[in-house]
N, C-alpha and C positions, 0 to 999 in steps of 0.2 A: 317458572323462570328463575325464583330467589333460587330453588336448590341446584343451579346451574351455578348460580353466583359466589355461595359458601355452604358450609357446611359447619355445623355448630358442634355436632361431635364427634367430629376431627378434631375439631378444636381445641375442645374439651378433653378429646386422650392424649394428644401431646403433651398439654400443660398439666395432666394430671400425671405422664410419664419422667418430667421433668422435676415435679416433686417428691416423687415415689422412687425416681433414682438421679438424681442431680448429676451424676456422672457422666450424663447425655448431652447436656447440656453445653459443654463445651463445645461439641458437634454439630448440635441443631441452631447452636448460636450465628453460628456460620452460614448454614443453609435459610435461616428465615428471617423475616425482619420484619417490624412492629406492624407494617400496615399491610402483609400478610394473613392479620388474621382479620375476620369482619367485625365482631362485637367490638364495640369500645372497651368493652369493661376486659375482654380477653387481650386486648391492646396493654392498657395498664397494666395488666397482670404478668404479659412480657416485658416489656418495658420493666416492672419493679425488679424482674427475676436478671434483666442485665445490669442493671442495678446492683443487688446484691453481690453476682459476679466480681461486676468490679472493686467493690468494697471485702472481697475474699470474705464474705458472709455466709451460711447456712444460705443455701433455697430449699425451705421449709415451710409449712401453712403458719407459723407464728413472726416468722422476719417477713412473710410476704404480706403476712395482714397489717404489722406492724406502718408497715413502708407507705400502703393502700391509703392505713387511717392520717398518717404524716401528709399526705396529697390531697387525701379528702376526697379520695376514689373510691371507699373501701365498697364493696356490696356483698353480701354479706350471702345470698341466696344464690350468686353467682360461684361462690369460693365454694359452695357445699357441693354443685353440681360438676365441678372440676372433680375436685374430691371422691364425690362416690363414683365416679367415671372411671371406668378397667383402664389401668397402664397397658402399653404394648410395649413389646422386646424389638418390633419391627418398624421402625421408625418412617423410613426412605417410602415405602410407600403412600403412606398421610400425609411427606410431610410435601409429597408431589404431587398430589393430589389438594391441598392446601394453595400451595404455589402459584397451579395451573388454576386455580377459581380466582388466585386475587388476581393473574394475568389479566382475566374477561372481565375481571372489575374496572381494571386499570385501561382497558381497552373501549369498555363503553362509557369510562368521565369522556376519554377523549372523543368519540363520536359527539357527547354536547360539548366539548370543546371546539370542534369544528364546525358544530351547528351556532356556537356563541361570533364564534370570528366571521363566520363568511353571511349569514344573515343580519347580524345583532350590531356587528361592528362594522360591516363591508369592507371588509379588507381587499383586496387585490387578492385575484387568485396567485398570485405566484408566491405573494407572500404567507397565503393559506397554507399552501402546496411546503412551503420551507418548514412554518411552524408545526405542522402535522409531521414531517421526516423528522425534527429534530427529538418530538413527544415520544414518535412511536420509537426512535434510535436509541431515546433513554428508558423506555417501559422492557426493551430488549434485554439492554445492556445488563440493568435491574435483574432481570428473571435469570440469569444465567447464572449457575455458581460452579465451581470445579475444587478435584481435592488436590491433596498434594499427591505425586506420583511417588510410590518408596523406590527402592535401589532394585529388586530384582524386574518390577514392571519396566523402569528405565533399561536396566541391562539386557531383558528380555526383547524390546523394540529396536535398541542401538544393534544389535545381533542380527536383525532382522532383515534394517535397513544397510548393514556390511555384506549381507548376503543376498540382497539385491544390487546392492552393486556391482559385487562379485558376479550376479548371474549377467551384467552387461559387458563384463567381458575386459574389467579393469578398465574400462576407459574413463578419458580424462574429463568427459562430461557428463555433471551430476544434474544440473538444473536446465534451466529451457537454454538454449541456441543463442548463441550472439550475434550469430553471423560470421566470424571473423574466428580462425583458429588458433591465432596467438591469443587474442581474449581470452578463449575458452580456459587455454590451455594457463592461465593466468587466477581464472577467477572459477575456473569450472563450471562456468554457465551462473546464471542467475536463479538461485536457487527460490523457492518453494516460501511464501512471507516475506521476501524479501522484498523494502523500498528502498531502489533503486535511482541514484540524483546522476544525469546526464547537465552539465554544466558548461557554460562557454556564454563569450563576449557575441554579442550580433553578428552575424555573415561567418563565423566559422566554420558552421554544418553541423549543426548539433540535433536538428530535424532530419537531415539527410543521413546524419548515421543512425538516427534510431529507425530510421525506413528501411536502411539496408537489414537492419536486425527484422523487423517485419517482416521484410520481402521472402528472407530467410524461412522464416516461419510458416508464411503462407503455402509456398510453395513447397512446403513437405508435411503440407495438409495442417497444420496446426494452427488453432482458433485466436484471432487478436481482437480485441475492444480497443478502439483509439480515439482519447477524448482532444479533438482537434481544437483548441479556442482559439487561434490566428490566422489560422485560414478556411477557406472551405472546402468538403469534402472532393470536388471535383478537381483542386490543388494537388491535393494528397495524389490521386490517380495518375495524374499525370506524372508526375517524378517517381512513381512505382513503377508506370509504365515503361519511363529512360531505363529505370535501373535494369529490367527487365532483358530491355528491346536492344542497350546501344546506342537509343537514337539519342540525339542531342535536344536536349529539353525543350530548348529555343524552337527547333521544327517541328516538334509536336504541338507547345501552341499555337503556330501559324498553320500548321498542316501541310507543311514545304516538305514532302518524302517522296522519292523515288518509287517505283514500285517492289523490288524487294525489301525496303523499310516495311510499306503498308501491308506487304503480305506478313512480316514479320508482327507486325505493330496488330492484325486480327487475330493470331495463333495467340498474343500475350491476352489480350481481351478474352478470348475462349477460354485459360486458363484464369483467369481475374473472378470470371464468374461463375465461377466452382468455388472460389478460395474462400475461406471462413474470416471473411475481414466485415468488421461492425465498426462504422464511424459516426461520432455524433461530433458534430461541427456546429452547434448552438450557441457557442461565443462566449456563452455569459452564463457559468454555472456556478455555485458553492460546493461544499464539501457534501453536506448531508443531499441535496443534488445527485452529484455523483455517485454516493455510496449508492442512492439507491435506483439509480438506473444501472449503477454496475452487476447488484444481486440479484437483482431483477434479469437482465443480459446472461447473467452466470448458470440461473438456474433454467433460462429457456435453451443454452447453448451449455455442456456442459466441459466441452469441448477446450473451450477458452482457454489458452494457457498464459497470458499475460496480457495487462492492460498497461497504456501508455497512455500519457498525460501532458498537451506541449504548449502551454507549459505552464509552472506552475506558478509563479508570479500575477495574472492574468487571471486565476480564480478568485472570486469572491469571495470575502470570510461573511462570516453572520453574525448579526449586531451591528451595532457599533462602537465594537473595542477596536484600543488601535493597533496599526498595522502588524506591527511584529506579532502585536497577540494573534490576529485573526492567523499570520503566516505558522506561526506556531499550534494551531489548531486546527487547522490544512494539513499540517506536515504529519503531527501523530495519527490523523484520521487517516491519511493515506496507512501509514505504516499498520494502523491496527486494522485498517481492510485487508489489504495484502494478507495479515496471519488470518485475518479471518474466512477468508477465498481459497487460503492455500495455494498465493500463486503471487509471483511476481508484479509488484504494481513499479512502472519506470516512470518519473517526472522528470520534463525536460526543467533547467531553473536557467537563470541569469546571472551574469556576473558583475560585482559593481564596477564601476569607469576606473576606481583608483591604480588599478593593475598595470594602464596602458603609460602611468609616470613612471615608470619601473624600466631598468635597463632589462631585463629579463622579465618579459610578460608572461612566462610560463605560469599561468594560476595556481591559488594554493586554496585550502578548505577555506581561509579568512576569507576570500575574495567574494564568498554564497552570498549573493543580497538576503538581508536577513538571515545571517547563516547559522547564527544559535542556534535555534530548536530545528534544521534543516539539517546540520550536522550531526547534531545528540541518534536525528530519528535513523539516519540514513545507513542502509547496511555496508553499500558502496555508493561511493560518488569517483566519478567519471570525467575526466576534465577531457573536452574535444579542441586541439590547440594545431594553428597551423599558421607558420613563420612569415612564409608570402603574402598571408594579411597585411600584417603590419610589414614587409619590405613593399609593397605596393602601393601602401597609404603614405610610406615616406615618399616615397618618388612621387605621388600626387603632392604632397605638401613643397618640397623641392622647385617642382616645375610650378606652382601658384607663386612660390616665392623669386622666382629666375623672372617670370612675367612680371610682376609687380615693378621688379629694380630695370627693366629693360634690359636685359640679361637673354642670350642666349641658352636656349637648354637641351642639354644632351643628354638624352635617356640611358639608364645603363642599366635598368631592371628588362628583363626577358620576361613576360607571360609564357606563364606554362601552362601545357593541356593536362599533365597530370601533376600535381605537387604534393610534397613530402605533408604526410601529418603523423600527428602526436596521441595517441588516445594516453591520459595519465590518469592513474589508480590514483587518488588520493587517500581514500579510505577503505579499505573492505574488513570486514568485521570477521572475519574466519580464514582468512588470506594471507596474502604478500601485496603489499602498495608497490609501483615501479610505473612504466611506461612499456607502451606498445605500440610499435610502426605501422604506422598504415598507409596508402597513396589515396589522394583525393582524385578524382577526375571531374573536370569541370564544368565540363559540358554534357555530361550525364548527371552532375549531384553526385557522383556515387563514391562509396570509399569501397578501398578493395585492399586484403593482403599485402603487406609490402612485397618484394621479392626475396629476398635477404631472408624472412621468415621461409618461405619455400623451398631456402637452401638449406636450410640449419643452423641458421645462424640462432645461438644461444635468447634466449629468452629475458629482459633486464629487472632483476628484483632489487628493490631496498627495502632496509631493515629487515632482513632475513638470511640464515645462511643458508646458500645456494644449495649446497652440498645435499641439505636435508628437506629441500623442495622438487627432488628431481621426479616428476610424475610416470615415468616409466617403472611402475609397480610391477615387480615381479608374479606368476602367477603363482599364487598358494590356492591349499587346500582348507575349507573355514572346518573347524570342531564343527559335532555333533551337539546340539543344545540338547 
């Protein structure tokens, strides 16, 4: 079982390699780290040689012995067996092979780590459950190293990925589906690593539009994860169902339909449970939580092309740091799962109250509760903004105060069944920021196309010139690499 664990000469050819040509050293300093190797005394032995490094010293057997005897580590039968140990020219193999034993080392403290907490200490399972994600999420993190990419591997990829776009035919969509073709044709779909912030004030629809983007996706076979924490899964269905069917929200949950509703309303269920939608509606999740029910989701289904999160205010951080810290260590975990899935991760977010003192409640990036480290992470954030809100909530305010003074009150707001909205760019990280039309429908939840966009009507950018955004790419023919 130890030679499972390490191996001593490996050990010993590295460090005898890094004597014998310091020049390596630079490289392997990168790739390993001090409690990669097993021996204590091989520990010190790296340890003094970063050392020297950073003192722009010789790494040589007399400034290493030197350093050993100053610590009062020196061993003296250890430094011989370094020594007469064969250098290799071939590093990468030992030094992943080194790597991958201290991995199993560092994997079984943690097995009596979990045997200390859940016997020793009686912790709560959930709080087992967290401290174990967060152990094994930094033993990960740990073991992973990458080089830098030179110019022609980048130039050779970038070419690659020109000429996969090229084989879709120039279209204006590179990343997953939004649902919505002005979107697309604005942000190019949501690409690949991307964290995604859908933002808005209560009762806008900001759950409702990311279902239309769902709905979108389902229904042309593409796999979604949607981590519910406000309502429950059987919520969710139903307003997928309206989006679907037509029907009006409200009679599907009383079950008030006609008969071509209900035959309507079986065909969208037949097609529901074919569709590749995973909901976990648990309420009460954290970050390391979620990572790891989402990798765990990713590699049974591989399918998945984007996860949703609604929202993100409503997750737990871990510890107890305070708030903004924990939201800021929410935010970057999202975004480094996303790169690390290779997919899209969307968070619904909040917005703070101060917006609605504003004569113009149009939101802006300030407005993110907690929006520091929300903004830093976010590739695009996404404002869902719609007028009739607040002219609705005035006319309610109005008529309490016409009642109050004994006042007669004459309504002059109209409900509508479908009202104007606003989806606004605030951010996109490779893009044009601006606004996009879209019409709400009320009694479906559903957003849909303005009309104006189905006519032609131009697309609205700021901070960009138009001129040299215009997505009607010509076709060409890509060089031969």
């Amino acid at each position: 079982m130890q030679d499972n664990l390490y191996n001593l000469a490996f050990e010993r050819s590295i460090l005898s390699s890094i004597v014998f040509e310091p020049s390596q050293f630079d490289e392997l300093s990168t790739a390993l780290k001090v409690d990669d190797f097993y021996l204590p005394a091989h520990q010190d032995i790296f340890n003094v040689m970063m050392l020297l490094l950073q003192k722009d010293q010789p790494i040589d057997e007399e400034f290493i012995k030197k350093e050993l005897i100053k610590i009062k580590k020196f061993d003296e039968q250890v430094l011989l067996e370094i020594l007469s140990a064969n250098p290799i020219s071939n590093t990468k193999a030992y030094v992943d092979e080194i790597k991958d034993k201290s991995l199993k080392r560092h994997l079984l403290t943690l097995t009596t780590e979990i045997k200390r907490v859940t016997v020793e200490e009686e912790l709560p399972s959930a709080e087992v459950i967290d401290i174990v994600e967060k152990k094994l999420y930094e033993i990960t993190q740990d073991n992973q190293t990458s080089d830098f990419k030179d110019a022609p591997k980048m130039t050779f990829d970038t070419m690659e990925y020109i000429k996969e776009m090229k084989a879709r035919g120039n279209s204006v969509l590179v990343g997953v589906d939004t649902g919505f073709a002005e979107l697309n044709k604005m942000t190019t779909g949501f690409g690949k690593g991307d964290l995604v912030i859908i933002a808005a004030r209560p009762a806008m629809g900001k759950t409702s539009f990311v279902l239309n983007t769902v709905n979108s996706l389902i229904m042309n076979g593409k796999g979604v994860a949607f981590f519910s924490l406000e309502m429950p899964a059987e919520q969710l269905m139903l307003r997928l169902l309206s989006i679907q069917t037509s029907i009006p929200l409200q009679k599907l949950r009383v079950g008030d339909m006609n008969d071509d509703q209900w035959s309507s309303l079986n065909g969208a269920i037949d097609r529901m449970n074919s569709a590749k939608l995973y909901v976990d509606d648990q309420g009460s999740i954290n970050i390391n939580q979620l990572r790891s029910k989402l990798r765990k989701l990713k590699n049974q289904h591989p399918e998945i092309e984007i996860a949703v999160i609604d929202y993100l205010q409503i997750m737990q951080g871990v510890g107890n740091q305070d708030r903004h810290l924990q939201v800021s260590e929410i935010s970057r975990g999202l975004k480094m799962l996303a790169r690390e899935l290779e997919m899209p991760v969307v968070a619904l977010s909040q917005l703070n109250r101060g917006l609605e003192s504003r004569n113009d409640k149009r939101p802006m990036l300030s407005d993110i509760r907690e929006s520091g480290s929300i903004e830093q992470d976010a590739d695009i954030i996404l404002f869902v903004y719609r007028d009739d809100v607040y002219l609705y909530k005035e006319e309610k305010e109005r008529e309490k105060a016409a009642k109050a003074e004994g006042k007669e009150f004459v309504s002059e707001y109209v409900e509508k069944e479908e009202e104007d909205a606003e989806i606004i760019i605030g951010k996109q990280r490779n893009g044009p920021t601006g606004h996009v039309k879209l019409v709400f429908q009320k009694k479906l939840t559903r957003f849909v196309d303005a009309p104006a966009f189905s006519a032609g009507v131009e697309t609205v950018y700021e901070n960009i010139d138009t001129s040299s955004a215009d997505m009607n790419i010509p076709q060409i023919e890509m060089p031969q690499l």
